[in-house]
N, C-alpha and C positions, 0 to 999 in steps of 0.2 A: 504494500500500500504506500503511495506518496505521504512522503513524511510529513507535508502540510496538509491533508487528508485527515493521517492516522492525530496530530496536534487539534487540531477543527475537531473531530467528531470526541477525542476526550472533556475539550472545554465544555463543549455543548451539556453532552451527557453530566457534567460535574455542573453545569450550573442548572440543568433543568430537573435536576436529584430534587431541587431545594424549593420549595413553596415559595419561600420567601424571596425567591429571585426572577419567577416565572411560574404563572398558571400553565397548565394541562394543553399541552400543543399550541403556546402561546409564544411568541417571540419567535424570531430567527437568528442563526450565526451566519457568519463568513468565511473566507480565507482564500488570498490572492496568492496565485503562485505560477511556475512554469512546468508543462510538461514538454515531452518530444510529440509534435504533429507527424501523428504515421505518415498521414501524405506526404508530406516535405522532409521528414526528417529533421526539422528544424522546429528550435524552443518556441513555446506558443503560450502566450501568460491567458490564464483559469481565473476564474471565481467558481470554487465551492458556495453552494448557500443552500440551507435546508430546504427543502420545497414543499408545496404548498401543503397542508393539511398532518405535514408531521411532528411529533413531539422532540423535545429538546432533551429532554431522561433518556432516552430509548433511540436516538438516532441512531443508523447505522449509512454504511455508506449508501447501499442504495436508493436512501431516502434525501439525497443530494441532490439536486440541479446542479449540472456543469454546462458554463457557458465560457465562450469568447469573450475575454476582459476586452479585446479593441474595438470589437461590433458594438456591445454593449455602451459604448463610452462614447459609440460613433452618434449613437440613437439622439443624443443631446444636439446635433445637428441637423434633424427631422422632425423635433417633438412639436407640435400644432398647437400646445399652449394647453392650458389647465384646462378648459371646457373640452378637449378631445383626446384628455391623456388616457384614457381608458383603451384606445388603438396602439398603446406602447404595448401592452401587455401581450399582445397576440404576435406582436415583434421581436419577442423573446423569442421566440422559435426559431430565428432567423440566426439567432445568437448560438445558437446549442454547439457542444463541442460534440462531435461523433453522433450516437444517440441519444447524447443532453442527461442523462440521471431521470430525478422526478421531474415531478411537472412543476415549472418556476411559481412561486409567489408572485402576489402584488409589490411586496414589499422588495423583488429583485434587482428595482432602479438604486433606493438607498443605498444599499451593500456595494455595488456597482462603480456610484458616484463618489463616494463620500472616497477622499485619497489618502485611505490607509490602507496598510495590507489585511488587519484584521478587525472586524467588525460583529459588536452585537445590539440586538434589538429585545428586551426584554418591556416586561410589564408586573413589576413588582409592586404590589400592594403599596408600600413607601412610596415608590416615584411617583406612581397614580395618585394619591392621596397629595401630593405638593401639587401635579399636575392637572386638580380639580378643584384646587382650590383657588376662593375669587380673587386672591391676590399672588395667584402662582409666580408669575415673573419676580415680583419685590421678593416672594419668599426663595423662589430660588440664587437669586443675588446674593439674600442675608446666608444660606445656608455654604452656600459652593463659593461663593467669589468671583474668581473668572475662570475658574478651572471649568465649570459648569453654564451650559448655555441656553439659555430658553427659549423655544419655537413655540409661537401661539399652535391651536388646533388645526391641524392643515390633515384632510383624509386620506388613507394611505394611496400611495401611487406614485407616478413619475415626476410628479411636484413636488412631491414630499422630500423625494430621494436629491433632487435639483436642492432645494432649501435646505435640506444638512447637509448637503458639501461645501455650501457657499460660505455656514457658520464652519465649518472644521476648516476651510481654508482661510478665512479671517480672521479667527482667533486660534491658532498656533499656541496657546495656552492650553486650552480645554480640552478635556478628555470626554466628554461626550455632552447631552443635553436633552433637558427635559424637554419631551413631546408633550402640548398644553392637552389633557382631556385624557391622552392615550396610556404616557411609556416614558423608555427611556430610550437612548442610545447610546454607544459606548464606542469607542477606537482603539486602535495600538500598534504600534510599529511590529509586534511582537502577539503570537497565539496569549504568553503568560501576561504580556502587559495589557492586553483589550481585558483579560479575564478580570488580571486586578481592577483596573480603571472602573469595569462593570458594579464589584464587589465593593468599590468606593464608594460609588454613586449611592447604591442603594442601604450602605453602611450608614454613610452621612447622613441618607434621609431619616432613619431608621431612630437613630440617634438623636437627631434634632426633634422630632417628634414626639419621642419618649420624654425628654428632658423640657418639652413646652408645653404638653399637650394641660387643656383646662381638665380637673380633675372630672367632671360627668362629661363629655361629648354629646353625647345624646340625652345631656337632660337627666333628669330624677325620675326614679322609679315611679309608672303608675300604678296605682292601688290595686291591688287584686290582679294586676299583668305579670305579676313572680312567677319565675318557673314552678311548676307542681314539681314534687317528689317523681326520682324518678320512676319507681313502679308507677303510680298512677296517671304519670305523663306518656310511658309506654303504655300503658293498657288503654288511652285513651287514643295515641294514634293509631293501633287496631284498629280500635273501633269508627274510627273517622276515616282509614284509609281505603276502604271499597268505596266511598260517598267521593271524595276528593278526587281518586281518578275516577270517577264518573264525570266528574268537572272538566276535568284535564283532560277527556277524552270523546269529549261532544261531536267533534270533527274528524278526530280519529283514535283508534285504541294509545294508550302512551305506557308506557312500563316507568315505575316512579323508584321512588328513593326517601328515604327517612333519615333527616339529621339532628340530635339535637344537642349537638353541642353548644358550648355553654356561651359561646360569643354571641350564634344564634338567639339564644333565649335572652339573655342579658340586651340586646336590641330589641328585641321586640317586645321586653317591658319596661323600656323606657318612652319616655315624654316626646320625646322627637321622629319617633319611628313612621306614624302615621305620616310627616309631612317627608322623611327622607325616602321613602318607599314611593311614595308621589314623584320623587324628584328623579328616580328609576338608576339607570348602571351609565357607566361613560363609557368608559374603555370598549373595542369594537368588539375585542373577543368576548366581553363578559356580556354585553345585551344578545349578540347574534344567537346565545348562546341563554338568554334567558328572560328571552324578550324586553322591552323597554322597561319594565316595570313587575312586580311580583302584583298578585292579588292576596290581601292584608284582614286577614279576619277580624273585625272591628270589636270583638266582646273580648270579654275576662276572662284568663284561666280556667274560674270558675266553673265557668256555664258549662253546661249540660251535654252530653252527648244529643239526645236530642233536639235541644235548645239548636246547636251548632252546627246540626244538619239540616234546621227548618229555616236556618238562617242563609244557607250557601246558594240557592237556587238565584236570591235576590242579588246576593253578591258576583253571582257569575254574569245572570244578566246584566248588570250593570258593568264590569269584565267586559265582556265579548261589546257592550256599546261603545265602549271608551277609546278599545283597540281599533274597531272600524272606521270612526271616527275623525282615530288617530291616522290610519290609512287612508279614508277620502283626503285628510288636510292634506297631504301632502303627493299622492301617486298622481302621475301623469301619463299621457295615451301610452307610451312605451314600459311604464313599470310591470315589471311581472304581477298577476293576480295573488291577491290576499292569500297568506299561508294556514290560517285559519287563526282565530280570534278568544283559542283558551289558554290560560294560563302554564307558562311551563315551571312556576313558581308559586307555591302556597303556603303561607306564612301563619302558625296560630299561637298567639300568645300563649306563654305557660307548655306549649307540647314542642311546638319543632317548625322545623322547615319539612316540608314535601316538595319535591322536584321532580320533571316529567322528562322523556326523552321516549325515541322510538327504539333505543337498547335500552339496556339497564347500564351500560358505560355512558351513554349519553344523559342520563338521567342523572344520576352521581356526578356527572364532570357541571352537569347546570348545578346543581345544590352550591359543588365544589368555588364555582366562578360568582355565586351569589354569595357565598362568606368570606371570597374577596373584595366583592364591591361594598359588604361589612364594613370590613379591614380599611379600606380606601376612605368611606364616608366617616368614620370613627376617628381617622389619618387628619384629615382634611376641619373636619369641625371641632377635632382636639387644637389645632391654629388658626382656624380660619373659617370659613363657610364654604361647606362642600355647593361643586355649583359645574355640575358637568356639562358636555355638550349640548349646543340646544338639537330638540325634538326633529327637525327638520335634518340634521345633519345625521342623526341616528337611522332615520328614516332612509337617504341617501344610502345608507352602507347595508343596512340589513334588507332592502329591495334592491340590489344594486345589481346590474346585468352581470358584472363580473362574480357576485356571490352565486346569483342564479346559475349560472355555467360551473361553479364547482359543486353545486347539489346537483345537476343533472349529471355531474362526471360518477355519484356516489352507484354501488354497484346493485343489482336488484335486491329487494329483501328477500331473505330467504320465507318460505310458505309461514310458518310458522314464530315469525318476526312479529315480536310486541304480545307475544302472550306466554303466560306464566302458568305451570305445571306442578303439580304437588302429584308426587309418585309414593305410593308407602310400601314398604318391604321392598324398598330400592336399592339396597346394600349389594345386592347377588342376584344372579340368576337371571327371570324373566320381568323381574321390576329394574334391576341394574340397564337388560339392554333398552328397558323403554326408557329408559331418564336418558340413555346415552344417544336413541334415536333422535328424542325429543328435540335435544338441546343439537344435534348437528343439525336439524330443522330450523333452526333458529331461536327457541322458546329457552327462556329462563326457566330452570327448573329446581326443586326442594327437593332434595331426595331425605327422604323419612324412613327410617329405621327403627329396630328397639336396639339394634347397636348403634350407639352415635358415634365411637370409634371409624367404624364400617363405612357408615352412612358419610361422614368427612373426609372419609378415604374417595369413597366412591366421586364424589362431589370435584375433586382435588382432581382425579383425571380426567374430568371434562375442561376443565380449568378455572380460571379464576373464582373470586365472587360473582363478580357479573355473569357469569355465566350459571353457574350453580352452587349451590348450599346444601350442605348436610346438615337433619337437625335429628333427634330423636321423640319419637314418639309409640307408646302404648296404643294403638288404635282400641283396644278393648275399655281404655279410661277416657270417659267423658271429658273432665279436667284437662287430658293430656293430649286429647282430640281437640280440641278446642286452642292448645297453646302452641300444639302445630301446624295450626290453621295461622292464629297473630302471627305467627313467627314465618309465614311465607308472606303476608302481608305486609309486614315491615321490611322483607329481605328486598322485595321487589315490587312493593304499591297496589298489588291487589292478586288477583287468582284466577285464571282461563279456564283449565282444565286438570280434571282429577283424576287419578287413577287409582282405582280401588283395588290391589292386587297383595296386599300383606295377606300370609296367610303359613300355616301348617298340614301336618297331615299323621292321624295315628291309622292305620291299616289294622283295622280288628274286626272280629265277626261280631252280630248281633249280642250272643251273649257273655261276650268277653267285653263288647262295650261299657266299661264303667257311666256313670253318671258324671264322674267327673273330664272322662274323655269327650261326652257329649257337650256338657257347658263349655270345655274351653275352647273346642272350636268351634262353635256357635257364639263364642263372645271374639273371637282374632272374627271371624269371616264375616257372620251375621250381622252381627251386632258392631262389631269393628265399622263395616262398609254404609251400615245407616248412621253409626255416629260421623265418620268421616263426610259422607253426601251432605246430612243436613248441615254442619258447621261451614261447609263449602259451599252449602245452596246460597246460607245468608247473604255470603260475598257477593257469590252470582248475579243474583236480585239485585242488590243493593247499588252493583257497578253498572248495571242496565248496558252489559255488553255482549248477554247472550253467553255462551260456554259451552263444554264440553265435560261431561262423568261417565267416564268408563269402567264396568267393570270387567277384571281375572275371572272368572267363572271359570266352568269347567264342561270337558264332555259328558263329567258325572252328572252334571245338574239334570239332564236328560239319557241316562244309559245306569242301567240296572245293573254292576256287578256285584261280585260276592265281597264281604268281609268287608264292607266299606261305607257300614250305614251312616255315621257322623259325618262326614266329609261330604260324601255326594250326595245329605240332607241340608247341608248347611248351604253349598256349591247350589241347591234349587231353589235356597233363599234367597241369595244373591240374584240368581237368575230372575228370579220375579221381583225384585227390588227394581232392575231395569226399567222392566215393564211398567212396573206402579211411579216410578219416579218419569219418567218419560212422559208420562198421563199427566202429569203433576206439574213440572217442570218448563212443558213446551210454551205455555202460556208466556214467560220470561226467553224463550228463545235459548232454552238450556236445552243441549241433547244430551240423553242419555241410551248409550250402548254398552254391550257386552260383548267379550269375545269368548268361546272356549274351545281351550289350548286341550292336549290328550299328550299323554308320553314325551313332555318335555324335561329329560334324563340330563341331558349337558350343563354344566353348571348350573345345574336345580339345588336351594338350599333346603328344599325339603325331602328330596331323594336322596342327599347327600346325609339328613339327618337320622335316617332310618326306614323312610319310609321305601327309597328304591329296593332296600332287601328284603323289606315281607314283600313287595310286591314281585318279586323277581322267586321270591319261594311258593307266593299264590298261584303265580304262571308255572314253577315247573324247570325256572333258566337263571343261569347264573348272574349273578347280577350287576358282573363289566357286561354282557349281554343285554342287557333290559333293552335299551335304546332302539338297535337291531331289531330283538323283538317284535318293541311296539312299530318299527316301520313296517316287517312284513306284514302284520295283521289290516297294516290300511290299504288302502283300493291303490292307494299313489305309490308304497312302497317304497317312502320316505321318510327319515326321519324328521321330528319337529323341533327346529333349535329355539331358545330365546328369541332371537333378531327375528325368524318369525312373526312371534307372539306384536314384538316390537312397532315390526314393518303393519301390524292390522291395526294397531292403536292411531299407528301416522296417520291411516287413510281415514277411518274414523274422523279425525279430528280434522283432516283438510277440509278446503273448500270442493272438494270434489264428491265429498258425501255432505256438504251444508245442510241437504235435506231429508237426512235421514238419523231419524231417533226410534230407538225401543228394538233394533236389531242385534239379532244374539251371530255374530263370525265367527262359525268352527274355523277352528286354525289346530287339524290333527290329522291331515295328509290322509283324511277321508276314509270314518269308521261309520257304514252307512248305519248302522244301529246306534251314533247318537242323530242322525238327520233328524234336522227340524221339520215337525210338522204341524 
């Protein structure tokens, strides 16, 4: 790797490690240098610059743009002036070295122009916070000297990039300069000295801040706006978070996020929140990213679960009036159409913030860029009066043809994109492969255990949080049924689809069946799969999105063998659970289906547990055989794996069966003696 490459991609990574130096895909690096032109054989000077839409932690090379440092520098003698800089951007391509890296930023002119080798564009909370405030220039003076230079708000692009060269080649002192609204920018003859110069910037601010700020920023606590405890601040965003994203999701499904940390709360029980939520986010990354403004629940801690959700319907209305509104003021014949008009921010005193997004990473990363613009207004009205861009210039960036062209570059959603799955006896077997289906589909998924060991394990190989969680749960305990329902609610904003597949198996005859072998699998299957339905129905209802309840059942729910009264009694419970919940249910636009699976032996954790050798002694065959087995006895003369079982839940759930509920899918490679009739 070019050694100003392998220096570029460590500074990056080292300063996008740190919050406090850069939000989540926020900011770019640089680095000017010479490689060998295959054509010519002859030195050819680069710009490295990260490209458009990557993060600054996690850069790797080929999240680079490489261009022509001479083409690029040439463009200042073509540019058409501020009203038509937005035709520079498509001029990058003109610039590319070879096949260019990623695709260049807006911000490629900066990097470009400004005549240093190494260059950064960050957006730290401190800088923003001087850069929003109403006397940012004087405050930058008093704070930097001359080392530090201040650019009123100018929107990113080939002006912007023009106006920080002009201050870096004037002032020969300074090491970089506040962007008014945005950021920072930083220089250095050197990868180590742009990094320091950066780490100054945002130290000084940092500093002078802490050491002047007025002791409340936002004002004195109002009454009754205290954070609750937090058990009953958590058990109260459960209970608000099916109602919320229903809000969040008027226009279209959103998968949310739950924060409540303690900056969050301590804002939103203070005195000033109501009018600083008004006054919405500055920086471009933090509104694009969480719309201009949060919607601000106007009551107490206190109030009522109820109370709180009889209140939201007016608040949303008034929401979605404000936003439209706010788009007639300002779109014209060529603006792209309205992106939809609900909240990707919801704010309630005493519980949390909730944040929406079409992933669960995009959800989180809005929460994340809303407790920086916290950070910023906290920054700025601890010296001064926070006082962002005006409404019209937001408006400009977040419809902006060039935004619009990087959301059409985003790639399809996968089928199952924006909905959330709670799988139980997910650990192993045929509940592991659906959580595993699930989630390569797209869907956030809970995988629910009575191991949570297991269940975290499991969770851990689909990957992240955002993509899945392990939690534990008793489906036979009301209580625990119930806390594994809040706990997918919290994980991921509300709940789609459910799969009712926890279960065991004792293999005994009628009169070897104890009483107590009969209750306990009537309490895992039975009684398990109507506790889990209803506590999931709530959700269902509640989010007015329609959903999905599947159950495990069995060939047994319909197929008479021997020794096997408790199981393929409980397994016809289930199966008519379907039925009756499908009856029930459709009203809300909830389907409910079953599948039953036969002779799934492969990483089965109930075969595994005992149950594959009585049955493997009831048949007569050894019981590495079982599998084998049960494929000849079926018409197909195949065996039935998990992914299977998996692949019937997918279709189920797609839009390809949208219109079918109360269907029981053998998936047993065809034993005409369980055929549905």
């Amino acid at each position: 790797m070019n050694q100003t490459v392998a220096e570029l991609l460590g500074r990056s990574n080292r300063l996008g490690a740190d919050p406090a130096n850069t939000n989540y895909a926020g900011g770019n690096t640089s680095a000017k240098g010479t490689e060998t032109d295959p054509v010519t054989g002859q030195p050819v000077e680069l710009l490295w610059v990260k490209g458009s839409g990557g993060d600054l932690g996690t850069l790797t090379e080929p999240g680079l743009a490489v261009l022509r440092l001479d083409r690029l520098r040439a463009l200042a003698s073509v540019y058409p002036g501020v009203e038509r800089e937005d035709e520079m951007v498509a001029a990058f391509d003109y610039c590319r070295h070879g096949l260019g890296g990623a695709t260049p930023s807006i911000d490629t002119a900066m990097h470009a122009l400004v005549d240093a080798p190494h260059v950064d564009h960050l957006h730290p909370d401190a800088g923003i916070a001087l850069a929003t405030a109403a006397d940012g220039e004087e405050l930058t003076a008093k704070v930097f000297g001359d080392r530090v230079a201040w650019l009123p708000w100018r929107r990113p692009g080939f002006q912007l990039g023009l106006d920080i060269s002009r201050i870096q080649a004037s002032r020969p002192e300074a090491i970089g300069c506040i962007l008014g609204g945005h950021g920072i920018t930083a220089w250095g003859a050197t990868s180590a000295e742009a990094e320091a110069n950066s780490l100054e910037i945002i130290a000084t601010a940092t500093a002078y801040l802490e050491a002047n700020s007025r002791p409340e920023p936002f004002g004195p606590v109002r009454e009754g706006y205290a954070a609750l405890p937090e058990g009953e601040r958590r058990a109260k965003a459960a209970a608000l978070a099916p109602t919320l994203r229903s809000v969040a999701s008027a226009d279209k499904p959103m998968v949310g996020h739950f924060s409540d940390d303690a900056r969050v709360l301590d804002f939103l029980a203070a005195a000033e929140a109501p009018r600083l939520t008004e006054l919405g986010t500055s920086c471009p990354d933090h509104f694009l990213r969480t719309k201009v403004k949060p919607l601000l629940v106007d009551l107490p801690a206190g109030t009522s679960v109820e109370d709180l959700i009889a209140r939201l319907p007016e608040l949303h209305e008034r929401y979605r009036a404000d936003y439209q509104a706010y788009y007639d003021r300002h779109a014209g014949p060529d603006s792209p159409v309205i992106r939809g008009a609900d909240p990707l921010v919801i704010l309630v005193p005493g519980v949390g913030m909730f944040s929406y997004g079409a992933t669960k990473q995009t959800a989180r990363v809005a929460g994340e860029f809303y407790l920086n613009a916290i950070n910023v207004m906290r920054g700025a009205e601890g010296v001064s009066s926070y006082t962002p861009v005006e409404e019209s210039e937001k408006f400009r960036i977040e419809y902006w043809a060039l935004e619009e062209a990087k959301l059409a570059r985003m790639p399809e959603p996968k089928p199952l994109a924006s909905r959330i799955a709670l799988v139980t006896g997910a650990a192993s077997g045929i509940g592991k492969a659906i959580a595993t289906r699930l989630a390569a589909e797209g869907a956030c998924v809970v995988i629910a255990d009575l191991d949570l060991a297991k269940a975290r394990a499991a969770a851990a190989e689909l990957g992240s949080s955002d993509v899945a969680v392990g939690i534990t749960v008793d489906v036979s305990d009301e209580e625990a049924v119930q806390a594994a329902v809040d706990a997918a609610v919290l994980a991921f904003g509300g709940l789609d689809l459910v799969v009712n597949n926890a279960g065991l198996s004792l293999s005994k005859s009628l009169l070897d069946t104890t009483v107590a072998d009969w209750d306990l699998q009537h309490n895992v299957m039975a009684k398990g799969s109507f506790l889990v339905s209803r506590a999931a129905a709530k959700v269902l209802i509640e989010q007015q999105l329609g959903g999905d309840v599947v159950y495990i059942s069995s060939k047994n729910s319909v197929f008479a063998g021997p020794n096997n009264i408790a199981y393929s009694a409980t397994k016809a419970d289930q199966a008519h659970q379907v039925r009756l919940l499908a009856a029930e249910l459709g009203e809300h636009g909830v389907k409910v289906n079953g599948i039953n699976p036969d002779g799934v032996v492969r990483g089965s954790g109930i075969f595994a547990g005992g149950w594959g050798a009585k049955r493997a002694a009831v048949y007569g065959v050894p019981e590495e055989d079982l599998g084998t087995y049960y494929a000849q006895r079926t018409l197909l003369k195949r065996e039935v794996l998990p992914e299977n079982v998996a692949n019937a839940v997918f279709v189920l759930c797609s839009a390809d069966l949208s219109h079918t509920t109360g269907l029981h899918i053998p998936v047993d490679a065809g034993v005409a003696a369980a055929f549905l009739r």
